[in-house]
DRENZAKOL-833100 format. One record per residue (C-alpha): x, y, z. Coordinates in steps of 0.02 Angstrom, whole numbers, plus 32768, in hexadecimal, padded with zeros to 4 digits. Example, Ala and Ser with C-alpha at 12.3 -4.5 7.8 and 13.67 -1.06 7.14 Angstrom:
// DRENZAKOL-833100
82677F1F8186;82AC7FCB8165;
This chain:
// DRENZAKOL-833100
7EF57F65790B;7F247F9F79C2;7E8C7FAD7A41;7E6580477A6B;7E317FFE7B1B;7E9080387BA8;7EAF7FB17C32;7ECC7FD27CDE;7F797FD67D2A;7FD07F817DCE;803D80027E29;80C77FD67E8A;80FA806A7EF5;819580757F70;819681037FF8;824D81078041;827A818080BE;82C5818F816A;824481B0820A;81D082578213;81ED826E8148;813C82518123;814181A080CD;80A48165812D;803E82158107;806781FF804C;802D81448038;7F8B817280A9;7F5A822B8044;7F6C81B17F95;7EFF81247FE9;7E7B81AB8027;7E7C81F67F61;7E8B81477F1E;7E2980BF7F7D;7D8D80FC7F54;7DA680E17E9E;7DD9803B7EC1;7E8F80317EF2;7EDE7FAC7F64;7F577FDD7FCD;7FE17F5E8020;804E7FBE8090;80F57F5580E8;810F7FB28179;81CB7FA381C3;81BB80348239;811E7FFD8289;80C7809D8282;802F807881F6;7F9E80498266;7FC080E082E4;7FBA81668254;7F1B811181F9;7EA3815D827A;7EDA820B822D;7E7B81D7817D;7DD4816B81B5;7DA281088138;7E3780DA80E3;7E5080208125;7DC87FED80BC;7E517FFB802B;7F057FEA8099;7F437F3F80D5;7FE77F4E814D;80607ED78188;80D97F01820E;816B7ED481D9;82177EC48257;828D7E6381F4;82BC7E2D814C;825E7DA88148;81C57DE18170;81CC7E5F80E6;82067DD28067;81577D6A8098;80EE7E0A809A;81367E257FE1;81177D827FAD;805B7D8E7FF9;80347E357FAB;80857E027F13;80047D837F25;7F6E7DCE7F40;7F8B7E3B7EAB;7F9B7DB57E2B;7EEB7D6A7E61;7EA17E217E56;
């Protein structure tokens, strides 16, 4: 028989945009609803803009973790480590 039990899902969520298009505001409004109710939130940063725009939602870096990211390879490492942290969570 099939459980009935409902298990909690891991998200993957990619905000693509070009500057001013309101990629940050998005990710920061869903870890304001979100993080309370026990949401993680990994954000790589390639415009370097994240921690700047945080201070307009107190609170939420108790569920956001950012890495600045400038180049390919630090995006491919900040993958890997949030890739990481999710399969020990």
């Amino acid at each position: 028989m099939p459980s009935t039990k409902r298990r909690a899902r891991k998200e993957r969520i990619l905000v693509y945009g070009g500057p001013g298009s309101g990629k940050t505001l998005a990710w920061m409004r869903l870890a304001k609803k979100f993080g309370p109710k026990g949401a993680t939130f990994y954000v790589i940063d390639t415009e370097v803009g994240a921690f700047n725009s945080m201070d307009e939602f107190p609170g939420i870096e108790e569920y956001v973790e950012v890495w600045e990211c400038i180049d390919f390879d630090q995006i491919k490492r900040s993958e890997e480590h949030t890739s990481e942290l999710q399969s020990h969570s």
